[in-house]
N, C-alpha and C positions, 0 to 999 in steps of 0.2 A: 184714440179712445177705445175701449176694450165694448167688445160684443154684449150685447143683454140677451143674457137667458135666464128661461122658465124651466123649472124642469117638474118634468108632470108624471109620478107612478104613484101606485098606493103601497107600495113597500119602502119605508123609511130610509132601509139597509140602502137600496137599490138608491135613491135620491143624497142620499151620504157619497154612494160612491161617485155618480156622474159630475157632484159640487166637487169633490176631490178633485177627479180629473180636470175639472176646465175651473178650477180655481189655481190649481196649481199650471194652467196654462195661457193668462192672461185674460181668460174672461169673467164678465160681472155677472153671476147669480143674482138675477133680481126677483124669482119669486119660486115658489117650492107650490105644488096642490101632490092633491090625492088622490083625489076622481075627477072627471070628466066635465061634473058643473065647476067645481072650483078652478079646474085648467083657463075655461073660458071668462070668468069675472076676475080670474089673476092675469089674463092675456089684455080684457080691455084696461084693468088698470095700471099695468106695468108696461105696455107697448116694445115687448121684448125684441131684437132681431130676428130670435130663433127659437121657439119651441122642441123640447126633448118629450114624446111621450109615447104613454106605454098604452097598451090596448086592452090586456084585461084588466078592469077596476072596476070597481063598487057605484054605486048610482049612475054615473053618465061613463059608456067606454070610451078609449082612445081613439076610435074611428066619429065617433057622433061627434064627440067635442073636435075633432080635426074640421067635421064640416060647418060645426058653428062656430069656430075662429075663422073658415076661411068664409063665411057670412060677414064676420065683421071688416076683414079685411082681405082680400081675396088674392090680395101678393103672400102672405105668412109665410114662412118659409120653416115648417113641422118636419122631426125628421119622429121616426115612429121606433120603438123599442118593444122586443117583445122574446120569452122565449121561445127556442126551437120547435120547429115541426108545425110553426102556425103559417103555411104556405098560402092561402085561401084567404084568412085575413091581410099577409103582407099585400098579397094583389088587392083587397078592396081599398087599404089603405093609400095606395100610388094611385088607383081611380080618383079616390078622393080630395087628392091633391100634397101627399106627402112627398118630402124631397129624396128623401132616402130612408135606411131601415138599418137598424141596430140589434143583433141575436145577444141576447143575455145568454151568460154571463158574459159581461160586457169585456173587452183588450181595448184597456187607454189608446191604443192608435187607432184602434180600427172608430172610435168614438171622436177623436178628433181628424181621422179623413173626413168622414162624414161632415163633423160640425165647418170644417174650412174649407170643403169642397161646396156646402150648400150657400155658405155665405159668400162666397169670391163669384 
């Protein structure tokens, strides 16, 4: 049975490409957000394996909403996306319970290390 993910940025382009990669790599896309609130009412209704998200966004960041998915459920297994030179958010994000961390502009391998290293 193929993996469910969520994938959580506010740039459309950015949420095209990640569905690209892991659709074209056996996994099920089961819900797309934009911000922060929407990551966590699309994470209780979809009960993804894995969460894809990104840190800077509009109403709720990808660090809050990482700690209010891991309220709901405190196994999630979020890996966190963001571009370069953000050092200081990647360390609050592994505080907070991310699995690992993805530099934009994203390399389809380096995006499925990650997503099969977090899941296995």
């Amino acid at each position: 049975m193929a993996h469910k993910i969520l994938i959580v940025d506010d740039a459309a382009f950015m949420r095209m490409m990640i569905k690209d990669i892991l659709s074209k790599n056996g996994f099920e896309v089961v819900g797309e957000a934009e911000n922060g609130a929407q990551a966590v009412e699309k994470f209780k209704e979809t009960s993804p394996d894995l969460v894809t998200m990104d840190i800077t966004m509009p109403e709720m960041d990808g660090i809050t909403a990482l700690k209010e998915i891991k309220k709901i459920n405190p196994n999630a297994k979020v890996i966190m996306c963001s571009a370069m030179g953000q050092q200081a958010m990647v360390i609050d994000a592994i505080q907070a319970g991310a699995r690992d961390f993805i530099v934009k502009p994203f390399q389809a391998d380096r995006v499925l290390e990650a997503i099969n290293k977090t899941l296995s």
